[in-house]
MDTraj code that builds the backbone (N, CA, C; nanometers):
import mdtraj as md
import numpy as np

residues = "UNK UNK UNK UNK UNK UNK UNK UNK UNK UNK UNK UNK UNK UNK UNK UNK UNK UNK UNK UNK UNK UNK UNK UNK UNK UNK UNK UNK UNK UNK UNK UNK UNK UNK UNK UNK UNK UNK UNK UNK UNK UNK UNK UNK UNK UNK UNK UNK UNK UNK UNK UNK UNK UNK UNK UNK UNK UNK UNK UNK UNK UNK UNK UNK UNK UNK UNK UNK UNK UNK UNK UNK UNK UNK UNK UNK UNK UNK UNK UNK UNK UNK UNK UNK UNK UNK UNK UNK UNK UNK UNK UNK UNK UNK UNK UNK UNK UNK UNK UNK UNK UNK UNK UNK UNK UNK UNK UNK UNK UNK UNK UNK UNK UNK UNK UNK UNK UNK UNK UNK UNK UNK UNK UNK UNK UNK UNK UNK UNK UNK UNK UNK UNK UNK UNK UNK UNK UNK UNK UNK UNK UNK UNK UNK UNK UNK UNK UNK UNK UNK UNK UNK UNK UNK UNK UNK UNK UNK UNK UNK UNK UNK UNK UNK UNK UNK UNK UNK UNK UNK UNK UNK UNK UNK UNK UNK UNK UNK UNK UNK UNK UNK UNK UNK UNK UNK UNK UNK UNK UNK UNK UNK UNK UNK UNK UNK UNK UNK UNK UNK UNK UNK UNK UNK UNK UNK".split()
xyz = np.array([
    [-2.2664, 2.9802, -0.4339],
    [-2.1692, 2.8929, -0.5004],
    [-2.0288, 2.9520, -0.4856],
    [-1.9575, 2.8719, -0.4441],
    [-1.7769, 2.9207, -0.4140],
    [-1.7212, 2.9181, -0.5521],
    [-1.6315, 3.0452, -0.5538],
    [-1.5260, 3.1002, -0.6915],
    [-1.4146, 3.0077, -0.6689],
    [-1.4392, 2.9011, -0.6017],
    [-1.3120, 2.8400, -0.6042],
    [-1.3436, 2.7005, -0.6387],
    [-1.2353, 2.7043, -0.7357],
    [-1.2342, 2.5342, -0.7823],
    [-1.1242, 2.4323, -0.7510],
    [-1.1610, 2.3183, -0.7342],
    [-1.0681, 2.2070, -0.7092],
    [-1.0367, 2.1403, -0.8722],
    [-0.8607, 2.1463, -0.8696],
    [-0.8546, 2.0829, -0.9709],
    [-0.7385, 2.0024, -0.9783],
    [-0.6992, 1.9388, -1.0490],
    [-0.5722, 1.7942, -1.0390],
    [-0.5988, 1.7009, -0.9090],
    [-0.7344, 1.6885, -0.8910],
    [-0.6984, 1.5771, -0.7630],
    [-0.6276, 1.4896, -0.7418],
    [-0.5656, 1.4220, -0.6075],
    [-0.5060, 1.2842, -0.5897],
    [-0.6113, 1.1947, -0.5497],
    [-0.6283, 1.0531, -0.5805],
    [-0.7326, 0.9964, -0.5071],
    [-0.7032, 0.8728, -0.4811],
    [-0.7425, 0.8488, -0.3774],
    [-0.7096, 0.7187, -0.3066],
    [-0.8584, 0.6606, -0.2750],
    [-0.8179, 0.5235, -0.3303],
    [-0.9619, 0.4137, -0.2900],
    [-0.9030, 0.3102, -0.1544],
    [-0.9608, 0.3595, -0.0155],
    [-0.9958, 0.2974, 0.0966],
    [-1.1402, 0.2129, 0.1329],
    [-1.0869, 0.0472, 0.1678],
    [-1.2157, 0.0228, 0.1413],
    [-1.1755, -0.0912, 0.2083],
    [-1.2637, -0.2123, 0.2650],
    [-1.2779, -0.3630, 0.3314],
    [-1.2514, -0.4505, 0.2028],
    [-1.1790, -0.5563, 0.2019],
    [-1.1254, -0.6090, 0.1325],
    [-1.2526, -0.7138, 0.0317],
    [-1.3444, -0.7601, 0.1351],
    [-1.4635, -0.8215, 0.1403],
    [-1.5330, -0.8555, 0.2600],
    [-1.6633, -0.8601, 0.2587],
    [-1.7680, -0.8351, 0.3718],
    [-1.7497, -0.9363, 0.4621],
    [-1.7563, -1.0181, 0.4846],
    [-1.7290, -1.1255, 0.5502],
    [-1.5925, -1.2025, 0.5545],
    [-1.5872, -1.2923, 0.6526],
    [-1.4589, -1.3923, 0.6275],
    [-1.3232, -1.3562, 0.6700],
    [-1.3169, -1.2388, 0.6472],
    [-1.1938, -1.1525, 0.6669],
    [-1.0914, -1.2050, 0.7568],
    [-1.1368, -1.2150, 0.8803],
    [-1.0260, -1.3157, 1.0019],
    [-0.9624, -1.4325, 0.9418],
    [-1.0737, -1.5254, 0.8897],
    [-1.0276, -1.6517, 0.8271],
    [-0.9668, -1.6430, 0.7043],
    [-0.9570, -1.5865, 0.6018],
    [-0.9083, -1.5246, 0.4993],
    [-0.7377, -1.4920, 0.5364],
    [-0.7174, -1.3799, 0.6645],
    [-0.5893, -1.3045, 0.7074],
    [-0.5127, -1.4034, 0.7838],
    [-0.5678, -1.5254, 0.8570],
    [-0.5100, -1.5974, 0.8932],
    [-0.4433, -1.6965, 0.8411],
    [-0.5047, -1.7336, 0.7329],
    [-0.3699, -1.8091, 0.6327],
    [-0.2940, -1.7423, 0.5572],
    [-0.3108, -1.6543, 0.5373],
    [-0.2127, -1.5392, 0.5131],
    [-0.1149, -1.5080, 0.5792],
    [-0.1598, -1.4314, 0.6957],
    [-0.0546, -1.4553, 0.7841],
    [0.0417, -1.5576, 0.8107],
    [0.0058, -1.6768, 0.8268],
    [0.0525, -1.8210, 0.8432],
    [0.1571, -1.7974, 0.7298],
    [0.1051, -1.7947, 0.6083],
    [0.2240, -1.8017, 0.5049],
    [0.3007, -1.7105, 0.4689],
    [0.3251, -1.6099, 0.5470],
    [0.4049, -1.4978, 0.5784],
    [0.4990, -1.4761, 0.6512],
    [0.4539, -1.5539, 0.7667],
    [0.5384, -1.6201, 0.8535],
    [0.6572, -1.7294, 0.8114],
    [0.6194, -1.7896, 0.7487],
    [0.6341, -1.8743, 0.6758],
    [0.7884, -1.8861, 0.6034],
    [0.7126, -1.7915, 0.5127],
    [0.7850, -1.7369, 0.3960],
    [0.9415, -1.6792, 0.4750],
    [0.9158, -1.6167, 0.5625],
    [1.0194, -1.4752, 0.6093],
    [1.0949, -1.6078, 0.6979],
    [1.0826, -1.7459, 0.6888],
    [1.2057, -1.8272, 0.7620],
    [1.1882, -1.9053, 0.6462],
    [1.1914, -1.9671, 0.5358],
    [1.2265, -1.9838, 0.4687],
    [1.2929, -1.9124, 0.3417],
    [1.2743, -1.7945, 0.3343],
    [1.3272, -1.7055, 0.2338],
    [1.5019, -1.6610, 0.2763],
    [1.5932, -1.7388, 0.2756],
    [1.6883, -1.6620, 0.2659],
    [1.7613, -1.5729, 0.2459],
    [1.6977, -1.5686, 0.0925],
    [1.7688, -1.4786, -0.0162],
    [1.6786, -1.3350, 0.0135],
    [1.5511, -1.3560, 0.0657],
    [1.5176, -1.2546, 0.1202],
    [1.5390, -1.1896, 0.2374],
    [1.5590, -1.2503, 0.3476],
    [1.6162, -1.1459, 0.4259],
    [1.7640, -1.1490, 0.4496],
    [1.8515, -1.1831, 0.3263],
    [1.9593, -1.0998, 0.3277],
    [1.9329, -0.9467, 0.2646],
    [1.8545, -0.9644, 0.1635],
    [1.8024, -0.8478, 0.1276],
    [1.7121, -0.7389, 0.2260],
    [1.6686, -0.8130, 0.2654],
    [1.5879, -0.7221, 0.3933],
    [1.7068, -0.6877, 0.4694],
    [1.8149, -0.6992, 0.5248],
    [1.9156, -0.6969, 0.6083],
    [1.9778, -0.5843, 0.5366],
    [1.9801, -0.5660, 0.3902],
    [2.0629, -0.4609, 0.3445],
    [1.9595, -0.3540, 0.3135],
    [1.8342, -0.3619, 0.3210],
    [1.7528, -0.2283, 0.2711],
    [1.6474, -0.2173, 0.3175],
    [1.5615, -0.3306, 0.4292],
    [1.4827, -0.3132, 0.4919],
    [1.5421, -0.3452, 0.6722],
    [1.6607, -0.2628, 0.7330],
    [1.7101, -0.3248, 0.8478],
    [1.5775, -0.3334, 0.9809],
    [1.5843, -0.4633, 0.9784],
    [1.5178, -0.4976, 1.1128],
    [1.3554, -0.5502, 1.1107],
    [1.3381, -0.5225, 0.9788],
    [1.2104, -0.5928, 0.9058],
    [1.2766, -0.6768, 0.8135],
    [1.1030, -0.7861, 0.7707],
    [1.1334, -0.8982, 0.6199],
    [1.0310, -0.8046, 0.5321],
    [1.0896, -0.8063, 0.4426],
    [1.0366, -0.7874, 0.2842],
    [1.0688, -0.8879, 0.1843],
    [0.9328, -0.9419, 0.0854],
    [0.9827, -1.0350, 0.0250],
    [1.0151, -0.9736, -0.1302],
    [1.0283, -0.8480, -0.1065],
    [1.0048, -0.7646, -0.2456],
    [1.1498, -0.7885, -0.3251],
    [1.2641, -0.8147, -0.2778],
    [1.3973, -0.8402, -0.3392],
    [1.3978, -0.9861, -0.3703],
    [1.3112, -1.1203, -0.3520],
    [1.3209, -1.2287, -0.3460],
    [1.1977, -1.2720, -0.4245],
    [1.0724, -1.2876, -0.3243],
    [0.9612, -1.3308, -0.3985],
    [0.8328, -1.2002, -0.4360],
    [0.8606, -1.1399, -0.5149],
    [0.7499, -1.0677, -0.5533],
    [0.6626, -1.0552, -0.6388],
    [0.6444, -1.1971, -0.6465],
    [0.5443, -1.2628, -0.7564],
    [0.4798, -1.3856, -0.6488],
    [0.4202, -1.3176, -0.5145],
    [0.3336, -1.4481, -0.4637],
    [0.2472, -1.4629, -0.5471],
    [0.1404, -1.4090, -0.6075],
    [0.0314, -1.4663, -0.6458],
    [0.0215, -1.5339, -0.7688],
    [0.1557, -1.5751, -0.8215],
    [0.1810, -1.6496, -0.8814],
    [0.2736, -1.7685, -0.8288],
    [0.2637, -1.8077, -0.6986],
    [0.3430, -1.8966, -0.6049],
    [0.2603, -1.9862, -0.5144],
    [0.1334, -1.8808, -0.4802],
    [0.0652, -1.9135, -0.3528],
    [-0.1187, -1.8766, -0.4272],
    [-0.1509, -2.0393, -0.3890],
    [-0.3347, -1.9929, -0.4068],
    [-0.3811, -1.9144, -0.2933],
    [-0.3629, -1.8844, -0.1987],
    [-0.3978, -1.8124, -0.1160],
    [-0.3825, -1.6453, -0.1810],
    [-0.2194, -1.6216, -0.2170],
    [-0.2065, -1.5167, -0.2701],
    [-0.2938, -1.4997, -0.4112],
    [-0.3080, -1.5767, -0.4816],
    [-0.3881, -1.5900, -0.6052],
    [-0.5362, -1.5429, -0.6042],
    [-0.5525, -1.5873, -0.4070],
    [-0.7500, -1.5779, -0.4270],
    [-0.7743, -1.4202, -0.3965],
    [-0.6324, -1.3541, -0.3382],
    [-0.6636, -1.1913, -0.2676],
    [-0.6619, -1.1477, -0.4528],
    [-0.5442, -1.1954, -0.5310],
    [-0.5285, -1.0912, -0.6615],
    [-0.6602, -1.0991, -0.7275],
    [-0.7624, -1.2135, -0.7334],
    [-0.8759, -1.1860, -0.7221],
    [-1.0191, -1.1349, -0.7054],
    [-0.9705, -1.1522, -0.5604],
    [-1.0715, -1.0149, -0.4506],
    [-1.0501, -0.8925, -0.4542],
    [-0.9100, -0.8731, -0.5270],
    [-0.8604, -0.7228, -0.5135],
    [-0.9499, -0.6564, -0.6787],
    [-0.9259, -0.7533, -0.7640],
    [-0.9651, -0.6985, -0.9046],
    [-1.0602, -0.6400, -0.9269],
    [-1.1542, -0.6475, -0.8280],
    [-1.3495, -0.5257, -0.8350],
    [-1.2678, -0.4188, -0.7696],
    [-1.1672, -0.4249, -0.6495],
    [-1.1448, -0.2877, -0.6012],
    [-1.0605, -0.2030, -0.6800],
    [-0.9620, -0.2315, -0.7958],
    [-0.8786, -0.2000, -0.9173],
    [-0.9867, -0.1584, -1.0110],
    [-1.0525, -0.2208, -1.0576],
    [-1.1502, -0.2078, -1.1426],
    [-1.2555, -0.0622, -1.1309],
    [-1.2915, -0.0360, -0.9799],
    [-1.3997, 0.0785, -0.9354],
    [-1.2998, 0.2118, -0.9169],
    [-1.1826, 0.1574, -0.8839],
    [-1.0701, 0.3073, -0.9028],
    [-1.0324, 0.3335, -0.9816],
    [-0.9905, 0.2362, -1.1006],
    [-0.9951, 0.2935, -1.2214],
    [-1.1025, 0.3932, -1.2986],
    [-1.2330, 0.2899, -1.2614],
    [-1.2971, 0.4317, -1.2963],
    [-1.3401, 0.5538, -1.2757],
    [-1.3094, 0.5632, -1.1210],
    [-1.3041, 0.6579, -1.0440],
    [-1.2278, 0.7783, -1.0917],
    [-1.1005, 0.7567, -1.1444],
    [-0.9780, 0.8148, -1.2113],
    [-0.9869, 0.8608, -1.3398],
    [-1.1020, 0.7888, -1.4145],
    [-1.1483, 0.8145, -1.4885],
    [-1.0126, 0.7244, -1.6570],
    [-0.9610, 0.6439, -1.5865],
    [-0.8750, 0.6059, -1.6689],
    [-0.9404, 0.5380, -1.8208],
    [-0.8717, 0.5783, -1.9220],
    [-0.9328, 0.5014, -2.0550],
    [-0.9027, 0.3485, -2.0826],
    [-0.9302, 0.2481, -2.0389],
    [-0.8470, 0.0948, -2.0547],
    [-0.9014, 0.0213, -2.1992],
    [-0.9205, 0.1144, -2.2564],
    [-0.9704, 0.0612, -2.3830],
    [-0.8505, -0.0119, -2.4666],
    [-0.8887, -0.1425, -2.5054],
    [-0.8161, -0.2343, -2.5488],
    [-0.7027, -0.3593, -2.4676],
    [-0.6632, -0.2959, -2.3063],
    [-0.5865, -0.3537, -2.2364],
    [-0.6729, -0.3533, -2.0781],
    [-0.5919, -0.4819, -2.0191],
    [-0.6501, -0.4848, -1.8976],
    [-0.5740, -0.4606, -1.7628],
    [-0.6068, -0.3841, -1.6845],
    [-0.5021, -0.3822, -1.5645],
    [-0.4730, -0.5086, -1.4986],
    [-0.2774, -0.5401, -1.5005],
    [-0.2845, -0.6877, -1.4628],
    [-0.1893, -0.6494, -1.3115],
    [-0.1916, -0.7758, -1.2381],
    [-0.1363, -0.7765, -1.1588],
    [0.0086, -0.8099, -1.1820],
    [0.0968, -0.7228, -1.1223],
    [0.2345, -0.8051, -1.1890],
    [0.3431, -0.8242, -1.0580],
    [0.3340, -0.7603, -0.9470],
    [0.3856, -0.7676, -0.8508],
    [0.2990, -0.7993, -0.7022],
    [0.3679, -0.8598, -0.6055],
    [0.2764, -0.8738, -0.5019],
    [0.3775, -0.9743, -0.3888],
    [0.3793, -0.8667, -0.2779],
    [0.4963, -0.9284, -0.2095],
    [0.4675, -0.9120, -0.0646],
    [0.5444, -0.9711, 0.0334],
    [0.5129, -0.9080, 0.2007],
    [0.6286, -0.8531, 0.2539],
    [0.5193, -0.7813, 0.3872],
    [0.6260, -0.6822, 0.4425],
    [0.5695, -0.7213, 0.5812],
    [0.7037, -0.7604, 0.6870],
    [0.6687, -0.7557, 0.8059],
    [0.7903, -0.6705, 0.9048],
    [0.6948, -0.5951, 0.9456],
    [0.7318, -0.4695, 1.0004],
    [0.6976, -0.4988, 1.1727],
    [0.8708, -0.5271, 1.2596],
    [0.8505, -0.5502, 1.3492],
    [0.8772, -0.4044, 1.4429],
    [0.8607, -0.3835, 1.5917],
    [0.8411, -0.2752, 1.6389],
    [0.9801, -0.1853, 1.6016],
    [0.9439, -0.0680, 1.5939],
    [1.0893, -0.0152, 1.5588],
    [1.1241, 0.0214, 1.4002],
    [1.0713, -0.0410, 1.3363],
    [1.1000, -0.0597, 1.1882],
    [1.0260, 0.0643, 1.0997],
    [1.1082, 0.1025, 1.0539],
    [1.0718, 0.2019, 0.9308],
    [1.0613, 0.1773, 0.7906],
    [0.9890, 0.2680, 0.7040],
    [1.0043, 0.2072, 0.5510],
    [1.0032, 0.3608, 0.4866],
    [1.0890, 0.4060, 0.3997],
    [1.1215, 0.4986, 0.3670],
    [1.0544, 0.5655, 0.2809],
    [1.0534, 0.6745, 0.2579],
    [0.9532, 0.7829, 0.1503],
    [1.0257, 0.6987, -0.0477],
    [0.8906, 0.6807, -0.0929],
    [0.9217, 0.6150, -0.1927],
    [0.8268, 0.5916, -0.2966],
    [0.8493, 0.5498, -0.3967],
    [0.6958, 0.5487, -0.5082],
    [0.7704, 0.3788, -0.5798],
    [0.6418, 0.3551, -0.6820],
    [0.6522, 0.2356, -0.7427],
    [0.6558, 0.2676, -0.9105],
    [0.7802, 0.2481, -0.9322],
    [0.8037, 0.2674, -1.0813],
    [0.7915, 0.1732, -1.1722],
    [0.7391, 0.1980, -1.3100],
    [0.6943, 0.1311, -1.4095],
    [0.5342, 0.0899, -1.3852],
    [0.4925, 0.0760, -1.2981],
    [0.3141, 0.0684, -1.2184],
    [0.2304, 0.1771, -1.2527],
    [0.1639, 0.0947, -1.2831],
    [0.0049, 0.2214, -1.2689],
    [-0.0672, 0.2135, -1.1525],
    [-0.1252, 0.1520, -1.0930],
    [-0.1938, 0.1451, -0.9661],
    [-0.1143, 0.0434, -0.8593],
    [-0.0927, 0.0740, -0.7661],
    [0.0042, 0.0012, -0.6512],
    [-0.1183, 0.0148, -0.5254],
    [-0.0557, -0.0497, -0.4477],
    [-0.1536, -0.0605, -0.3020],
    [-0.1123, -0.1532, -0.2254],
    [-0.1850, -0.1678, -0.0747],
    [-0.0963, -0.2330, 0.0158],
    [-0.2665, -0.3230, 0.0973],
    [-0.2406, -0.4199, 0.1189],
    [-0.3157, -0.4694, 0.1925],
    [-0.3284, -0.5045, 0.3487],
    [-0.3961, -0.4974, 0.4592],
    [-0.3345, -0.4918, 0.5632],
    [-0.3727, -0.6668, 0.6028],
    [-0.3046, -0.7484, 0.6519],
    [-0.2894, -0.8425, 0.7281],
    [-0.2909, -0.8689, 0.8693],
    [-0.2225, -0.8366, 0.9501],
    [-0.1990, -0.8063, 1.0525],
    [-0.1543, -0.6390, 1.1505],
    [-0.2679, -0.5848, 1.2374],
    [-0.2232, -0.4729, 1.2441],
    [-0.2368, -0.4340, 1.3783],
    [-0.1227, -0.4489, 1.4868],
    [-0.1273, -0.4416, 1.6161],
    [-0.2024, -0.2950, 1.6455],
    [-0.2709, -0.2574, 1.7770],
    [-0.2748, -0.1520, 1.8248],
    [-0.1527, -0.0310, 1.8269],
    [-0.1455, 0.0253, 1.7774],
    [-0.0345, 0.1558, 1.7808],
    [0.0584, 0.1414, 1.6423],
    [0.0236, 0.0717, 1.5648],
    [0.0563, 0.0572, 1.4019],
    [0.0431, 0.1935, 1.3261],
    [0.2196, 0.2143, 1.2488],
    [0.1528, 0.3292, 1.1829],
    [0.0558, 0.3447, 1.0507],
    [-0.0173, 0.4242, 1.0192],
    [-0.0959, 0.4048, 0.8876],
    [0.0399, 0.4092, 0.7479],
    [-0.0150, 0.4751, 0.6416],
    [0.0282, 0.5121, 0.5324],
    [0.0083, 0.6532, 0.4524],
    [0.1682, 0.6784, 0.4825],
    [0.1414, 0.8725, 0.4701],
    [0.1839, 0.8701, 0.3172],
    [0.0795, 0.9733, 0.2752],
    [0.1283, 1.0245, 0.1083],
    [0.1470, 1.1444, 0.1172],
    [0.2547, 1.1954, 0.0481],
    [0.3128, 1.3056, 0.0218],
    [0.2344, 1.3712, -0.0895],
    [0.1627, 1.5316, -0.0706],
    [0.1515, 1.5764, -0.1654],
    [0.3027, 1.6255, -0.2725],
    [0.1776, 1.5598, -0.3725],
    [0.2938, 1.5351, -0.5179],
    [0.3002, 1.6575, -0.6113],
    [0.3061, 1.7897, -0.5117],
    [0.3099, 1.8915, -0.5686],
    [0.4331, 1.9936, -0.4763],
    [0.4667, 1.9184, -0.3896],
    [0.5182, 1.9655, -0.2599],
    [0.6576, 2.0418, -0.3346],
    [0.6916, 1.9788, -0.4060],
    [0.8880, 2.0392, -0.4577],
    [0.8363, 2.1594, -0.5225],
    [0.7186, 2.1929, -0.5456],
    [0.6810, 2.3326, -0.6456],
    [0.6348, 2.4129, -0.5893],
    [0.6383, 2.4250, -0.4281],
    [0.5582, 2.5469, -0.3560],
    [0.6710, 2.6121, -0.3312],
    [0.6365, 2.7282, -0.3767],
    [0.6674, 2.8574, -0.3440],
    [0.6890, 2.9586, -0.2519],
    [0.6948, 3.0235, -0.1505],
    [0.6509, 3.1094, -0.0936],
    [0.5404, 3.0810, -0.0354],
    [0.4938, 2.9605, -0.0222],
    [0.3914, 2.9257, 0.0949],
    [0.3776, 2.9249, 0.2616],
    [0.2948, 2.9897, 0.2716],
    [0.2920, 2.9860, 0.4212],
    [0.2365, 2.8576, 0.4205],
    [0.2787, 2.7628, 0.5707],
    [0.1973, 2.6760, 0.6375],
    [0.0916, 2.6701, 0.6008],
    [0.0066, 2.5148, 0.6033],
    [-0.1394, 2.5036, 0.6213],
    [-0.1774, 2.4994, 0.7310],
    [-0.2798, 2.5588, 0.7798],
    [-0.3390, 2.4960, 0.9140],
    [-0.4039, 2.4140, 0.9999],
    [-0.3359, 2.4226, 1.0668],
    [-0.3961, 2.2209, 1.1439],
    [-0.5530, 2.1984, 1.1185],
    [-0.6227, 2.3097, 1.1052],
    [-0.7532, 2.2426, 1.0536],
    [-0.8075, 2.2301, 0.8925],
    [-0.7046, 2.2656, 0.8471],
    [-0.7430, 2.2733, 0.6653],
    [-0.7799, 2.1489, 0.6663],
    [-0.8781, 2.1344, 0.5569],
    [-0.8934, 2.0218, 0.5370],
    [-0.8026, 1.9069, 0.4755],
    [-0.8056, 1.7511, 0.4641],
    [-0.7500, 1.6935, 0.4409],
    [-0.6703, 1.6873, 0.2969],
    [-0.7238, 1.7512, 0.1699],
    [-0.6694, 1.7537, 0.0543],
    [-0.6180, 1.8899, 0.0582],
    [-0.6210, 1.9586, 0.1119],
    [-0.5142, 2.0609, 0.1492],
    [-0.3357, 2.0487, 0.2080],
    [-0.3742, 1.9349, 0.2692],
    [-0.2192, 1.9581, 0.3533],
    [-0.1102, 1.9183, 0.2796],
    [0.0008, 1.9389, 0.3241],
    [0.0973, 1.8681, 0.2584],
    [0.1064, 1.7055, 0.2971],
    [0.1099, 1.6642, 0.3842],
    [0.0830, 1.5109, 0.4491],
    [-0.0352, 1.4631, 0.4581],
    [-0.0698, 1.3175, 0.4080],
    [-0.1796, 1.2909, 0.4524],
    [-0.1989, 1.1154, 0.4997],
    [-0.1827, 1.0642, 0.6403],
    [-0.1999, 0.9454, 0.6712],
    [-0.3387, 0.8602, 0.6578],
    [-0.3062, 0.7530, 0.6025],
    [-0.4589, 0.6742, 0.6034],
    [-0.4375, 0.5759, 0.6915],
    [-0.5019, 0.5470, 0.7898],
    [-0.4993, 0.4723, 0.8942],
    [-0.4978, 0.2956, 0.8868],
    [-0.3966, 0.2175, 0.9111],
    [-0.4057, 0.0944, 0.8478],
    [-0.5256, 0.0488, 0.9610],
    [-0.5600, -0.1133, 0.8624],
    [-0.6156, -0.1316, 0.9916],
    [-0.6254, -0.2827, 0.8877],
    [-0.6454, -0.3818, 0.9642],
    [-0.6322, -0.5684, 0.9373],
    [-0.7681, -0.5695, 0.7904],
    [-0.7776, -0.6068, 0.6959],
    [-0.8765, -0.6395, 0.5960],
    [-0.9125, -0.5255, 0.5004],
    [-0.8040, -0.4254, 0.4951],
    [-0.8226, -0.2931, 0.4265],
    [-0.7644, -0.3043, 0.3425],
    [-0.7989, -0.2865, 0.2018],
    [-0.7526, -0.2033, 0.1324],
    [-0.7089, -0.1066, 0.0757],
    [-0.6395, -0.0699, 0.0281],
    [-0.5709, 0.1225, 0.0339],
    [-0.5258, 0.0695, -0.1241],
    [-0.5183, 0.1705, -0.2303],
    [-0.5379, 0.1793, -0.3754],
    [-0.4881, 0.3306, -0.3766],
    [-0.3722, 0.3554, -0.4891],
    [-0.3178, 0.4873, -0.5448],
    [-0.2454, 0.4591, -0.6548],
    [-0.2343, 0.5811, -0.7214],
    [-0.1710, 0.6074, -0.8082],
    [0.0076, 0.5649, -0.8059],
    [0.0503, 0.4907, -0.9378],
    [0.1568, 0.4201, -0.8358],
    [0.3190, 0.5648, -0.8457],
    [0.3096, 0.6792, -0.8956],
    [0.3529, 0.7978, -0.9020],
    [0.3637, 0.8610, -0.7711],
    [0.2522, 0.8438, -0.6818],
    [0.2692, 0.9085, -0.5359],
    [0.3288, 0.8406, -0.4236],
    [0.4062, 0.9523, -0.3790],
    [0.5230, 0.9199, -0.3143],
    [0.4372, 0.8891, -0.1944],
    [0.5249, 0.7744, -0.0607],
    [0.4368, 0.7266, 0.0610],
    [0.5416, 0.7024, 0.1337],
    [0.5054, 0.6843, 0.2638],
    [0.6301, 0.6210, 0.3118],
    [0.5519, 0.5532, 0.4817],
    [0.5882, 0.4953, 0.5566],
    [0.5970, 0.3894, 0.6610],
    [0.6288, 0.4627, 0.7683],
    [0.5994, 0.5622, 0.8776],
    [0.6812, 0.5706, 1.0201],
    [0.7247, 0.4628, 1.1107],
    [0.7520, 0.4572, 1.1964],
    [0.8036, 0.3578, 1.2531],
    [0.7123, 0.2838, 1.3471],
    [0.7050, 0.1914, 1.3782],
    [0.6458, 0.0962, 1.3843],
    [0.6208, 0.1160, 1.5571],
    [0.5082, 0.2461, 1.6436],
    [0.5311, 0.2027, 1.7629],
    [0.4329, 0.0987, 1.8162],
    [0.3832, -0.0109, 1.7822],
    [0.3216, -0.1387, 1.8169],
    [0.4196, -0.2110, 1.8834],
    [0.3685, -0.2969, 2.0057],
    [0.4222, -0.3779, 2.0587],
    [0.4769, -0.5369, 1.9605],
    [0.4116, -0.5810, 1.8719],
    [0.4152, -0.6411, 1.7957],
    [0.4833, -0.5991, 1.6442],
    [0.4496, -0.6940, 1.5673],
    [0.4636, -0.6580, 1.4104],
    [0.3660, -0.6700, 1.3806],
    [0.3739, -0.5356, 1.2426],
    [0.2711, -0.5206, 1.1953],
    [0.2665, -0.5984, 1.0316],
    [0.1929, -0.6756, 0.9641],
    [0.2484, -0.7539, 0.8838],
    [0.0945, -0.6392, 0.7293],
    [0.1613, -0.6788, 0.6177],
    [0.1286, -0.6454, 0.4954],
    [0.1431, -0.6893, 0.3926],
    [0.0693, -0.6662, 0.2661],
    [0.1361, -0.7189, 0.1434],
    [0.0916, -0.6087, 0.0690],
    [0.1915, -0.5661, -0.0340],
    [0.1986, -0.4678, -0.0742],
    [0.2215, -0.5253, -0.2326],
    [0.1764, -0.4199, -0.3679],
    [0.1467, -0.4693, -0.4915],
    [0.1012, -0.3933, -0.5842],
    [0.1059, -0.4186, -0.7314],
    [0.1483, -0.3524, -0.8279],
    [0.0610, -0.3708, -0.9417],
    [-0.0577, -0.3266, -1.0294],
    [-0.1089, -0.3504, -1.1545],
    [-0.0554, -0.2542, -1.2588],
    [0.0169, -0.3631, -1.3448],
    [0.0551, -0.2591, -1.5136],
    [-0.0845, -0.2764, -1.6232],
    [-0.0266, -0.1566, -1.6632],
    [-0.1430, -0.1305, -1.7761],
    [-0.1129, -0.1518, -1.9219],
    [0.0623, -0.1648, -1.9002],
    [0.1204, -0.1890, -2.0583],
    [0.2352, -0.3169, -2.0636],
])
top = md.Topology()
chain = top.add_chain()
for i, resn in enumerate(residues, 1):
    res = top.add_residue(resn, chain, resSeq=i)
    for name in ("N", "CA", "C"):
        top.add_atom(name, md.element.get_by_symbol(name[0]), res)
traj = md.Trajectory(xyz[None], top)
């Protein structure tokens, strides 16, 4: 038995959104994403000042699933995968329920970056994948201990994964990805020939 213990974990729930359907599901999605990002004005002036060269509907509409039944049927499908990380986390929800309160898109054309960042006032945040060309970057989290090391030497390229300071989760079309909404993440740049499209989102607990 090892003298060494693991303690304060970070944990992230990666998982298929639902077993079947998935194509047909992402495709009207997509459709209304598309959609959205030429009819949204007011959003990509905003995208123009803080997302350059991508649409985000996060300054405009970030309440689809209160806009769109489509968006309505994912806040849905998403609620067993909220539900199994919560308890995973071991969170107490006694008396209140985790709600959805934000939920918006991001289309990330080649080239496009999204900056190191966290989701404030949220308890659980996450991103859904929609559309995800070949050579798409994943989603890197920053260990959230990183401003307090010391005198650390390097980790080494083979430490394991909850060791490092970086850690990418690989997007990929019908995934779900689930965290703590405190940990910092951020977007590399986009080397896909295409765009890579997402919706990204928020459950409060109070």
């Amino acid at each position: 038995m090892s003298a060494t213990r693991r303690l304060f974990p970070t944990l992230i729930h990666v998982a298929p959104l639902q077993r079947s359907g998935v194509a047909a599901f992402n495709k009207r999605l997509l459709a209304e994403c598309r959609q959205l990002s030429v009819d949204d004005e007011a959003g990509r002036r905003w995208s123009a000042r803080n997302y350059p060269g991508g649409y985000t509907s996060y300054g405009s509409q970030s309440r689809m699933h209160r806009l769109s039944p489509t968006f309505a049927l994912l806040e849905r499908r998403l609620q067993r995968h909220v539900r199994d990380y919560a308890t995973e986390l071991g969170l107490d929800l006694e008396g209140r329920a985790l709600a959805m309160t934000d939920c918006w898109v991001n289309i990330m054309p080649p080239g496009v970056v999204h900056g190191l960042h966290l989701h404030p006032v949220s308890t659980i945040s996450g991103t859904y994948y929609v559309r995800v060309p070949s050579g798409s970057p994943g989603l890197k989290f920053e260990d959230p201990r990183l401003d307090r090391f010391m005198a650390a030497p390097p980790r080494r390229r083979d430490a394991a994964p909850d060791l490092q300071p970086w850690v990418t989760v690989p997007a990929r079309a019908g995934q779900v990805v689930l965290f703590e909404s405190w940990l910092r993440h951020e977007v590399t740049a986009n080397r896909a020939a295409t765009e890579r499209v997402s919706l990204s989102f928020n459950f409060n607990w109070f």
